[in-house]
PyMOL commands that place a pseudoatom at each C-alpha (Angstrom):
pseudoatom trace, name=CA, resn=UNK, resi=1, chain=A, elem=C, hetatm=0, pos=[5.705, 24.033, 29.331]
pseudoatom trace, name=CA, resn=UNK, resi=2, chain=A, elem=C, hetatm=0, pos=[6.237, 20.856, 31.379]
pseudoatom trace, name=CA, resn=UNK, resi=3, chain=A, elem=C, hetatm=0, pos=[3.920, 19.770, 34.286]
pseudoatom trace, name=CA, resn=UNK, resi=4, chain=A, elem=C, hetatm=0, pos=[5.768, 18.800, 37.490]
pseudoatom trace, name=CA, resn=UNK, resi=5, chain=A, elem=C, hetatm=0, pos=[4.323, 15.116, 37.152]
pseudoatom trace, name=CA, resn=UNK, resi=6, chain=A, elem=C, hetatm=0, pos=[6.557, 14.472, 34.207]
pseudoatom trace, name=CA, resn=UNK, resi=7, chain=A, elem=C, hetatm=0, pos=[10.078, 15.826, 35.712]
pseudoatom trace, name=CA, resn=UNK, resi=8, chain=A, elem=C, hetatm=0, pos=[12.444, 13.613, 35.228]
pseudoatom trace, name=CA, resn=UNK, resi=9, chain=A, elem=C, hetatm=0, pos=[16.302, 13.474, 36.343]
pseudoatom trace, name=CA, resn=UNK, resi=10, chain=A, elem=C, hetatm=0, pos=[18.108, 15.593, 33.548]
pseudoatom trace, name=CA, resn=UNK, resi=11, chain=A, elem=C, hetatm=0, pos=[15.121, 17.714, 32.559]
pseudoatom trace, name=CA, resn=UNK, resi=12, chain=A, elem=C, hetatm=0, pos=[16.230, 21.059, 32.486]
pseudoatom trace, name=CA, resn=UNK, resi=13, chain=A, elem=C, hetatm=0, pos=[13.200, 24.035, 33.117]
pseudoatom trace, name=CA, resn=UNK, resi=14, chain=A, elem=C, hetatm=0, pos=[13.831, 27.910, 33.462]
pseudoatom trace, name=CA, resn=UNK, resi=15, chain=A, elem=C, hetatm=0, pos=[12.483, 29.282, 36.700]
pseudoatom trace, name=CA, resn=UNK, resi=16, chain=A, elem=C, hetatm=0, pos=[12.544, 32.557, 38.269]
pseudoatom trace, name=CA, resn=UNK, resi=17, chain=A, elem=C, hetatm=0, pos=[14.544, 33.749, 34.949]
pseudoatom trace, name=CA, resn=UNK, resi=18, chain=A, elem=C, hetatm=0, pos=[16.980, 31.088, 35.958]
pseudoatom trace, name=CA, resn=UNK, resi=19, chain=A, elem=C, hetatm=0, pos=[17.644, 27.836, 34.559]
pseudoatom trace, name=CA, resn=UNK, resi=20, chain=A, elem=C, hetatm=0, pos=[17.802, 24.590, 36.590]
pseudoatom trace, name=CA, resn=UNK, resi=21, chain=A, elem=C, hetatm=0, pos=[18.111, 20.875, 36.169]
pseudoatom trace, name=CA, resn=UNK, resi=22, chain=A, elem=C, hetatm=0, pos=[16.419, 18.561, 37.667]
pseudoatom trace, name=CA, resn=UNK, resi=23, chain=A, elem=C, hetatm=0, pos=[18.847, 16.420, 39.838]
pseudoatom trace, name=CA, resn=UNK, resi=24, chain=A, elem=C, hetatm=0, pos=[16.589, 14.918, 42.000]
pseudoatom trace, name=CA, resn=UNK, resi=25, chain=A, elem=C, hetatm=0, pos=[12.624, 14.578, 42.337]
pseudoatom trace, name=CA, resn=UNK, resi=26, chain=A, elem=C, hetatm=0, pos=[9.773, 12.900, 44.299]
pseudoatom trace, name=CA, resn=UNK, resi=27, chain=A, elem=C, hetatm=0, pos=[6.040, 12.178, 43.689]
pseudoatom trace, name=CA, resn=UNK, resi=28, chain=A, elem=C, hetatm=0, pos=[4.239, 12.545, 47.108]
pseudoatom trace, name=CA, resn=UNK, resi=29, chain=A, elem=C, hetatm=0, pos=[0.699, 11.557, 48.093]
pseudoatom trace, name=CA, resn=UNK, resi=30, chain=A, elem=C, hetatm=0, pos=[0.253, 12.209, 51.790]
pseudoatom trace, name=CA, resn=UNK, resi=31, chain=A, elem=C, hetatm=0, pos=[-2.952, 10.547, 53.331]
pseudoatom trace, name=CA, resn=UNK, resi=32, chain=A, elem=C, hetatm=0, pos=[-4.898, 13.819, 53.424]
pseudoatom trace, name=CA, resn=UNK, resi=33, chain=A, elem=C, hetatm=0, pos=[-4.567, 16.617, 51.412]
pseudoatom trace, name=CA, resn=UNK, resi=34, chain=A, elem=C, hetatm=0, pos=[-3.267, 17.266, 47.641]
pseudoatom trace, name=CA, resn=UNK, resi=35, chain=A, elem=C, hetatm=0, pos=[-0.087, 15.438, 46.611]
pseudoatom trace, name=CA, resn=UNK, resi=36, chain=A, elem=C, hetatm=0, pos=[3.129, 17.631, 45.525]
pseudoatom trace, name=CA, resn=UNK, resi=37, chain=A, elem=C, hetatm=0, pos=[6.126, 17.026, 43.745]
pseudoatom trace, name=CA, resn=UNK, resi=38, chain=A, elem=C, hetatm=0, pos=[9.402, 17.558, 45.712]
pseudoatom trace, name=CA, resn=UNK, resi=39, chain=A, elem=C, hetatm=0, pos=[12.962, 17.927, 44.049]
pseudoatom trace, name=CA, resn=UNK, resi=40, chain=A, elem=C, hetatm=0, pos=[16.243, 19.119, 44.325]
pseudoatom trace, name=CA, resn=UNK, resi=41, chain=A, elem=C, hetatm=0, pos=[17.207, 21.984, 41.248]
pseudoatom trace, name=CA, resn=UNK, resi=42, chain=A, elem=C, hetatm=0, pos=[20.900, 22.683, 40.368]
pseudoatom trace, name=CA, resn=UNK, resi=43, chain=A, elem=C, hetatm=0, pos=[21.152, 26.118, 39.258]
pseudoatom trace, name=CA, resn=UNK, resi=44, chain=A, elem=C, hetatm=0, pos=[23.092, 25.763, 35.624]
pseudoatom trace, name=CA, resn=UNK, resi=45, chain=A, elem=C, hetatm=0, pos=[24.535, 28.938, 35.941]
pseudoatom trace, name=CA, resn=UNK, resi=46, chain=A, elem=C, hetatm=0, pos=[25.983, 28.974, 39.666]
pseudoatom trace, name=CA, resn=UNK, resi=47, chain=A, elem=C, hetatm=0, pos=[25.899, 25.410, 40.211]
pseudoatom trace, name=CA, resn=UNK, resi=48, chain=A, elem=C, hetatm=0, pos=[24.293, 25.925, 43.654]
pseudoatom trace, name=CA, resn=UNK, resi=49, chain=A, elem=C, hetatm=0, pos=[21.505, 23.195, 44.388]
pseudoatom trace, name=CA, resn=UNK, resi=50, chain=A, elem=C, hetatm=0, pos=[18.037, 24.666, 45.540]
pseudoatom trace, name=CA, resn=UNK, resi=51, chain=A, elem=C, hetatm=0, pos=[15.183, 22.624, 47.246]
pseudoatom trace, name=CA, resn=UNK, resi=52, chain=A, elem=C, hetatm=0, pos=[11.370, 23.161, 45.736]
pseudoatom trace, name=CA, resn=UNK, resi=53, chain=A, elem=C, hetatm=0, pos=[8.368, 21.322, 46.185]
pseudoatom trace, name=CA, resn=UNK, resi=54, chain=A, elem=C, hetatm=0, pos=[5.562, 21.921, 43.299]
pseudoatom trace, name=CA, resn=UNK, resi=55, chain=A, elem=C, hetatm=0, pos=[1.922, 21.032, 43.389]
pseudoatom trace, name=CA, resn=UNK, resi=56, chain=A, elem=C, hetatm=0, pos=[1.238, 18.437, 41.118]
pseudoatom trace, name=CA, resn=UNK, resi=57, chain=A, elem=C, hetatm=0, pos=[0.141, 19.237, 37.806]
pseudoatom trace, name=CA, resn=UNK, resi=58, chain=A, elem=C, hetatm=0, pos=[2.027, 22.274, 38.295]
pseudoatom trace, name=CA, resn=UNK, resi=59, chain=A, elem=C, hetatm=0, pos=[3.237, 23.935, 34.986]
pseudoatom trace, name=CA, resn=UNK, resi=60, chain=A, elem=C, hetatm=0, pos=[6.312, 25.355, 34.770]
pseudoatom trace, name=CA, resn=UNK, resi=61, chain=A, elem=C, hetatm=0, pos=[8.563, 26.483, 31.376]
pseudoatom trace, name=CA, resn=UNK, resi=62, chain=A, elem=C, hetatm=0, pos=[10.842, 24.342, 30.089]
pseudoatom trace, name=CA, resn=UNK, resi=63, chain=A, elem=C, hetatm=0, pos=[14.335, 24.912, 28.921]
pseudoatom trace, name=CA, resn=UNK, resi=64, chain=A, elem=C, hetatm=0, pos=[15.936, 23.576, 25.811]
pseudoatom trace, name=CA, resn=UNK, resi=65, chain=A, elem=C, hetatm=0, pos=[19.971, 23.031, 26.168]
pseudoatom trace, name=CA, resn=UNK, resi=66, chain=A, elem=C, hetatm=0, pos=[21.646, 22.306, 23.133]
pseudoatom trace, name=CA, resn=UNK, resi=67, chain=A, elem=C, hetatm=0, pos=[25.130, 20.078, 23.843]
pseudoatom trace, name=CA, resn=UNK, resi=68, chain=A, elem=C, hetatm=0, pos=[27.774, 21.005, 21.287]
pseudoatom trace, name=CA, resn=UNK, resi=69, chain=A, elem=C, hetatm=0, pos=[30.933, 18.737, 20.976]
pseudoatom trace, name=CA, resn=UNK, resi=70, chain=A, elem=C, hetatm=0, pos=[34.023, 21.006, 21.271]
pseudoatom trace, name=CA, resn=UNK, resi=71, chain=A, elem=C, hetatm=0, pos=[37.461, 20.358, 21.360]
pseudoatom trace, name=CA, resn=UNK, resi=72, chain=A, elem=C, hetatm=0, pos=[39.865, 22.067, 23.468]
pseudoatom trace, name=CA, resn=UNK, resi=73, chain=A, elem=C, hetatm=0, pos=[42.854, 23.828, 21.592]
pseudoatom trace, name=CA, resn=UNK, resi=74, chain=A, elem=C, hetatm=0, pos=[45.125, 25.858, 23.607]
pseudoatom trace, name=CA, resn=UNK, resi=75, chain=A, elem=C, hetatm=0, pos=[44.332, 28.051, 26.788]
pseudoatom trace, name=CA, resn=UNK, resi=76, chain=A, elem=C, hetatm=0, pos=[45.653, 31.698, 27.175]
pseudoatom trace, name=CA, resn=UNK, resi=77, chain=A, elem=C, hetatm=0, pos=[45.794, 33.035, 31.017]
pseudoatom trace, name=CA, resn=UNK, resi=78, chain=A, elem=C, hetatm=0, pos=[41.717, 33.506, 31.450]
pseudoatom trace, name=CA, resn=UNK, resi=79, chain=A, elem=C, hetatm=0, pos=[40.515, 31.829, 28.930]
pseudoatom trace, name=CA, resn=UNK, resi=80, chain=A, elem=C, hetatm=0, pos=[39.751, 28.728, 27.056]
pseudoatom trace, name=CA, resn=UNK, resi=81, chain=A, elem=C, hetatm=0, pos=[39.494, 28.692, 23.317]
pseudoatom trace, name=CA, resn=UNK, resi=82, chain=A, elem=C, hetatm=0, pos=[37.669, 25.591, 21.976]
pseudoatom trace, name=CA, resn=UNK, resi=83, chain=A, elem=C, hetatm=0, pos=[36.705, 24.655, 18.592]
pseudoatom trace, name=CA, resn=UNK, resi=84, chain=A, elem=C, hetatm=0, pos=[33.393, 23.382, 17.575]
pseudoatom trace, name=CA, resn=UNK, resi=85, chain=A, elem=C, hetatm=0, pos=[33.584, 19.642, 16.155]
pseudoatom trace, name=CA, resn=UNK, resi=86, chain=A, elem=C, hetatm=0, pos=[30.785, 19.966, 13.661]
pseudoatom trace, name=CA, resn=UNK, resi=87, chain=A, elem=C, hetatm=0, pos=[31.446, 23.458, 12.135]
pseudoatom trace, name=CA, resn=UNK, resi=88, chain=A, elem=C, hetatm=0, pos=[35.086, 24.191, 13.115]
pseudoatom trace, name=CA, resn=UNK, resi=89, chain=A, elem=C, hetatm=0, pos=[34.093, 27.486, 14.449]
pseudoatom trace, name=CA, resn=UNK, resi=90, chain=A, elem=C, hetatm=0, pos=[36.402, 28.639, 17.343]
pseudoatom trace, name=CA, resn=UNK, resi=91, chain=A, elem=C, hetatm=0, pos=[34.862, 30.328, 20.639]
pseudoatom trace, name=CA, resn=UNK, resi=92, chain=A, elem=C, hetatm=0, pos=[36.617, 31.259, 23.778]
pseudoatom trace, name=CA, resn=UNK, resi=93, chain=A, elem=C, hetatm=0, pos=[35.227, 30.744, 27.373]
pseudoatom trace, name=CA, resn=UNK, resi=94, chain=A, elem=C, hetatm=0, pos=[36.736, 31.972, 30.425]
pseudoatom trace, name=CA, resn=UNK, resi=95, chain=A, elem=C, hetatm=0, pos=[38.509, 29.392, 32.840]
pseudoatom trace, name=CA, resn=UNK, resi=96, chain=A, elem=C, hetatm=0, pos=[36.200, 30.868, 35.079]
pseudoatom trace, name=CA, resn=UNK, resi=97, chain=A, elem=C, hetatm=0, pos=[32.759, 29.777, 33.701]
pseudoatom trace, name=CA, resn=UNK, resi=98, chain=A, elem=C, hetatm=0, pos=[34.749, 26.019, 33.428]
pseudoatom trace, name=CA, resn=UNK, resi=99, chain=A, elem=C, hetatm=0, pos=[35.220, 25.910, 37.495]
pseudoatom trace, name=CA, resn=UNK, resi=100, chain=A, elem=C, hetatm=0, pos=[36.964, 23.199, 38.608]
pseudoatom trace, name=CA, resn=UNK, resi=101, chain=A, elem=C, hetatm=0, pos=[36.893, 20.872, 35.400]
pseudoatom trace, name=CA, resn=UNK, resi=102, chain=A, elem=C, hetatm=0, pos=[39.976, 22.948, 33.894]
pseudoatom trace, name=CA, resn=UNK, resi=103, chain=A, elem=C, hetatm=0, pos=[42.417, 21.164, 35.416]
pseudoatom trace, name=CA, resn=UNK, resi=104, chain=A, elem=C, hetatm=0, pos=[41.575, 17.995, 33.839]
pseudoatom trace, name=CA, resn=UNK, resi=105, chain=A, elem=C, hetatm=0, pos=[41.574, 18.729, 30.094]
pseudoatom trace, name=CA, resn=UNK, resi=106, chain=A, elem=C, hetatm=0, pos=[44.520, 18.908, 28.027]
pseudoatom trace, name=CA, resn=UNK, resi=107, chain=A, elem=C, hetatm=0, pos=[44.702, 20.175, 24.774]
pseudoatom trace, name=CA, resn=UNK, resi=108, chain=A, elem=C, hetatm=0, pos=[42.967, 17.644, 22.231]
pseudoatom trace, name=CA, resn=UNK, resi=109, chain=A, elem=C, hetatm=0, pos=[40.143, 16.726, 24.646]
pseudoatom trace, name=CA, resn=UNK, resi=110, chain=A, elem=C, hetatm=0, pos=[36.596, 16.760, 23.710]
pseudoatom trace, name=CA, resn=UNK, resi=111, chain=A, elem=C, hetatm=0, pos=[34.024, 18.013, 26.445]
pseudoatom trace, name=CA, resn=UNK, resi=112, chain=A, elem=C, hetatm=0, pos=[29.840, 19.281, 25.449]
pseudoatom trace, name=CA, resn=UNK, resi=113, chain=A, elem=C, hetatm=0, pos=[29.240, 23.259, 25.919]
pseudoatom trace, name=CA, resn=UNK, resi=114, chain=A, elem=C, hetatm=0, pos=[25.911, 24.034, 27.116]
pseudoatom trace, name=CA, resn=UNK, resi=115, chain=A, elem=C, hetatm=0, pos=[24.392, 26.522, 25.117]
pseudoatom trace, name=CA, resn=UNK, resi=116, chain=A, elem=C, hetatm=0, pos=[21.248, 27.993, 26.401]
pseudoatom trace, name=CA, resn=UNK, resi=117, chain=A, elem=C, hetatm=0, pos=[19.138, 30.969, 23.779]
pseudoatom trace, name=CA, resn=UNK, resi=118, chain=A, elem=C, hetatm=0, pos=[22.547, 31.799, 22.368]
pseudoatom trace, name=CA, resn=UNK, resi=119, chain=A, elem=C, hetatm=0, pos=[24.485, 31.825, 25.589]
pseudoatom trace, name=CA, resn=UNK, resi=120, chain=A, elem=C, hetatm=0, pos=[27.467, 29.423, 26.845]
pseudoatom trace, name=CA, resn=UNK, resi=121, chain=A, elem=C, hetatm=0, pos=[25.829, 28.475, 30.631]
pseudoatom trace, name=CA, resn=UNK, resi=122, chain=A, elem=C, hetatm=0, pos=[28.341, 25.336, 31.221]
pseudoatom trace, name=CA, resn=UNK, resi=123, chain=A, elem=C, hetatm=0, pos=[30.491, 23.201, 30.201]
pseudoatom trace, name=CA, resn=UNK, resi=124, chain=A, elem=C, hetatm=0, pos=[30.062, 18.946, 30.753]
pseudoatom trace, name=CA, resn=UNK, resi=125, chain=A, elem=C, hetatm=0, pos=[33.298, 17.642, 31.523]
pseudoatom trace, name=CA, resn=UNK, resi=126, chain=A, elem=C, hetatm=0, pos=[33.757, 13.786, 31.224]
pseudoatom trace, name=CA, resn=UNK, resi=127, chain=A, elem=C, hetatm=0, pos=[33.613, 11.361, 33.738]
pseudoatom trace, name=CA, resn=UNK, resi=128, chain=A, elem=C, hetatm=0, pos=[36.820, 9.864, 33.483]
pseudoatom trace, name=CA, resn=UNK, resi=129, chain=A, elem=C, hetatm=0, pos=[39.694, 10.981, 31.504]
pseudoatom trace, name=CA, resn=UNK, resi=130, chain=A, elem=C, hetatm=0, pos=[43.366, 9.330, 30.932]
pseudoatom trace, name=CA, resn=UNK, resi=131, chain=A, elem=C, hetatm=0, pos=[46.071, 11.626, 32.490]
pseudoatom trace, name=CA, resn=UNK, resi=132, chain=A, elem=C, hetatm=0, pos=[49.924, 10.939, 32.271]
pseudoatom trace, name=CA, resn=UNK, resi=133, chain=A, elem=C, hetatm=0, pos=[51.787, 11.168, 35.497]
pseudoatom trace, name=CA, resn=UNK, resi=134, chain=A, elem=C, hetatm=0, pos=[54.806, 13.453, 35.402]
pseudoatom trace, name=CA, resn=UNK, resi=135, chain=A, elem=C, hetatm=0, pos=[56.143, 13.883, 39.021]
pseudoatom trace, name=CA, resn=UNK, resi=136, chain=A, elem=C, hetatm=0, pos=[55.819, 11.483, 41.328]
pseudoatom trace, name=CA, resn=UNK, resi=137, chain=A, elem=C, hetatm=0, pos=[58.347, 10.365, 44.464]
pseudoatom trace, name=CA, resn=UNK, resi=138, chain=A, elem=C, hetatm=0, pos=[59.175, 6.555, 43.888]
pseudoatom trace, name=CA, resn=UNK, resi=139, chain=A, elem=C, hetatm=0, pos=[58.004, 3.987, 45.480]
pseudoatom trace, name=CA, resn=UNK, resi=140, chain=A, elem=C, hetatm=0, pos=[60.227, 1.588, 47.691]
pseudoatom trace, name=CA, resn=UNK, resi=141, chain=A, elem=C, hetatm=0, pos=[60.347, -2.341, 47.526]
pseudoatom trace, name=CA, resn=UNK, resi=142, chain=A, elem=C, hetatm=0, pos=[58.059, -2.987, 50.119]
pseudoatom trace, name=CA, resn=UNK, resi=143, chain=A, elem=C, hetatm=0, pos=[55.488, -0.168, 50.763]
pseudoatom trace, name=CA, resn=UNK, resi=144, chain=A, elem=C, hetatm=0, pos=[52.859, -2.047, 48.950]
pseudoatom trace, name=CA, resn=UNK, resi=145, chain=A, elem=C, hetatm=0, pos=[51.521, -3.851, 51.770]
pseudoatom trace, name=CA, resn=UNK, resi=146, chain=A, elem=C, hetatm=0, pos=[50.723, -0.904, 53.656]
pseudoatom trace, name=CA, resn=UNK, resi=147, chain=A, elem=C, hetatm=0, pos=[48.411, 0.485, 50.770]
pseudoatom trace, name=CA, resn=UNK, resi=148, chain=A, elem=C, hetatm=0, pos=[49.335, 3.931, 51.759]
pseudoatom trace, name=CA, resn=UNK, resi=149, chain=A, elem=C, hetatm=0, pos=[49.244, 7.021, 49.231]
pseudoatom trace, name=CA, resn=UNK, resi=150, chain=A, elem=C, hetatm=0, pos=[51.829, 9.862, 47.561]
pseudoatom trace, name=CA, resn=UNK, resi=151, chain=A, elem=C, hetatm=0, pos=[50.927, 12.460, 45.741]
pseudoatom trace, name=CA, resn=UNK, resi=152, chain=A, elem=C, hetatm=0, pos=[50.874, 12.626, 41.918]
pseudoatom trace, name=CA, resn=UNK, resi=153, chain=A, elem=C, hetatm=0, pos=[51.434, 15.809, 39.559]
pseudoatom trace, name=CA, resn=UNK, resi=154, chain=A, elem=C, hetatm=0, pos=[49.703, 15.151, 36.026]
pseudoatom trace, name=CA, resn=UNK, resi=155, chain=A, elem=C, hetatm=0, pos=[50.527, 16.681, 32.437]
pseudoatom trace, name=CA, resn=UNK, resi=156, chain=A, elem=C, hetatm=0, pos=[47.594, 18.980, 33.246]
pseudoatom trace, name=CA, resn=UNK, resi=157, chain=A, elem=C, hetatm=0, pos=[49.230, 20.282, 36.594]
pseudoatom trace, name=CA, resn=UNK, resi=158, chain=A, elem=C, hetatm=0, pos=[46.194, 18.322, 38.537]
pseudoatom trace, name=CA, resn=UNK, resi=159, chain=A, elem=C, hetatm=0, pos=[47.651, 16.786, 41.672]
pseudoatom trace, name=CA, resn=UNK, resi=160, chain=A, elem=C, hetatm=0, pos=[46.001, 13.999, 43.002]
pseudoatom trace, name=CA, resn=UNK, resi=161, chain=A, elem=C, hetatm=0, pos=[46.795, 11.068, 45.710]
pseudoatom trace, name=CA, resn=UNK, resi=162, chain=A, elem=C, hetatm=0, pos=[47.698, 7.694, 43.827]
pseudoatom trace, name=CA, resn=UNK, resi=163, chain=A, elem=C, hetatm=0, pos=[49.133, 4.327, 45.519]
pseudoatom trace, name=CA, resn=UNK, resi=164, chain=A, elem=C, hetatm=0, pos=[52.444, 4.323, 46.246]
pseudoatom trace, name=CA, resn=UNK, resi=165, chain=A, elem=C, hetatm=0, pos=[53.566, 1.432, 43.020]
pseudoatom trace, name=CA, resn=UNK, resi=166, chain=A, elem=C, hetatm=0, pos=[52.666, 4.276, 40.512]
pseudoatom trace, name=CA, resn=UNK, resi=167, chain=A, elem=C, hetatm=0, pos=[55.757, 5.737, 39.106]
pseudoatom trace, name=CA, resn=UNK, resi=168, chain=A, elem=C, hetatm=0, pos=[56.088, 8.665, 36.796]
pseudoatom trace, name=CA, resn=UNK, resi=169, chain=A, elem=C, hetatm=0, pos=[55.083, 8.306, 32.765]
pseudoatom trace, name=CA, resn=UNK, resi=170, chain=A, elem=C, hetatm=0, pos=[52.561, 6.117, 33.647]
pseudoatom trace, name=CA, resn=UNK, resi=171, chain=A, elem=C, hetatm=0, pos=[48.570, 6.629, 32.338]
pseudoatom trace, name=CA, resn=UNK, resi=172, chain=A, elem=C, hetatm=0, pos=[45.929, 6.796, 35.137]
pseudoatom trace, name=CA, resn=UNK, resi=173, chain=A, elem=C, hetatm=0, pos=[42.229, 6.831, 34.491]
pseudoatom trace, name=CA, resn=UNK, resi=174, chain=A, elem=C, hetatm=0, pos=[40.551, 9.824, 36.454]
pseudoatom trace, name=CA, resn=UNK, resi=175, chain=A, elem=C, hetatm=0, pos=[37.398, 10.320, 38.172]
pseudoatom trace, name=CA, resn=UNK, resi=176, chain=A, elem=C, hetatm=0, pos=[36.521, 14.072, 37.321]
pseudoatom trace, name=CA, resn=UNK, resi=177, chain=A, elem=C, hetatm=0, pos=[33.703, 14.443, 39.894]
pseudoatom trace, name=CA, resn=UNK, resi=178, chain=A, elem=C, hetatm=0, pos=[35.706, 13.362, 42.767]
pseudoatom trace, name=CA, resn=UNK, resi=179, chain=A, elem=C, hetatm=0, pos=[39.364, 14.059, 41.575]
pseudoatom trace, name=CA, resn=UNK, resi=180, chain=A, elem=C, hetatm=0, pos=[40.360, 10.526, 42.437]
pseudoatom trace, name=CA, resn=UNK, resi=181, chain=A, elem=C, hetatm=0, pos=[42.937, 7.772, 40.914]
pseudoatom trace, name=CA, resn=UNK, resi=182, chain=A, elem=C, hetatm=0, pos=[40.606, 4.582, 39.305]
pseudoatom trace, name=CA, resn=UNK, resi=183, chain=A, elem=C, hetatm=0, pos=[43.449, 2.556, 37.843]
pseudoatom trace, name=CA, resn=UNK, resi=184, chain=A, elem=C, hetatm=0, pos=[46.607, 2.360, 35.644]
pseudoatom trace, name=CA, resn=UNK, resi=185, chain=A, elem=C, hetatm=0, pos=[46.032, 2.424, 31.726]
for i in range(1, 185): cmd.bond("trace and resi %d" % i, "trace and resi %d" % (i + 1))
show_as sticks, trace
zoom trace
């Protein structure tokens, strides 16, 4: 159990037989009456973000994730099969539990599964991950100045808006939570 005055960003707590992290919280003491704890709970499951406010002191149960380093082998129509780093066992998981992080891992790349009582709930995607650019229009002497954008294709398929002086065969760094270009490699 966990009271609600020691939530913390990252604490992860099981509540109405779901399980939720805590993304966001706040201690309030209004002038009269008994303070509460509001915060903002991302459903691990769905994803979807809920709003709660708790009394203080509040007890509520707390979930253990355990983060396993997997690798990513190959990927078959609907699903992923990855390959645990510490005991080279192989699982599958369906592209469909992954959501939109799938189109940024290629085969080789290392993500955490979130295992939760014996059950894959997620999967934590990196940050920031080096893609190669295969398709890309070139760029003309010139359209520099205007700082406009084309699109890119990348060796995962991913297709993303990059500055126009980026040619194709060249490494980008990726930001996975927004799907946006942060620099050559």
């Amino acid at each position: 159990m966990i009271s609600s005055n020691d939530f913390r960003n990252g604490n992860s707590i099981e509540l109405d037989g779901d399980i939720f992290t805590v993304t966001d919280f706040q201690h309030v003491k209004p002038g009269k009456g008994n303070a509460f704890v509001r915060t903002k709970l991302k459903n691990i499951r769905t994803g979807l973000t809920l709003e709660k406010t708790f009394r203080a002191g509040e007890k509520v149960k707390s979930a253990y994730i355990e983060n396993k380093p997997m690798q990513l082998l190959y990927t078959s129509d609907d699903e992923a099969v990855f390959m645990d780093m510490n005991t080279f066992d192989q699982i599958n998981i369906g592209i469909d539990k992954m959501g939109d992080g799938m189109k940024w891992l290629k085969e080789g790349s290392e993500i955490n599964v979130q295992i939760y009582e014996g059950e894959i709930v997620g999967v934590d995607i990196p940050n920031f991950v080096e893609l190669k650019v295969e398709f890309t229009e070139p760029g003309h002497k010139g359209d520099t100045a205007t700082g406009g954008t084309k699109p890119a294709t990348l060796e995962t398929g991913a297709v993303i808006q990059v500055p126009l002086f980026v040619d194709m065969g060249e490494k980008l760094q990726i930001d996975t939570r927004t799907g946006t270009y942060l620099k050559r490699v």
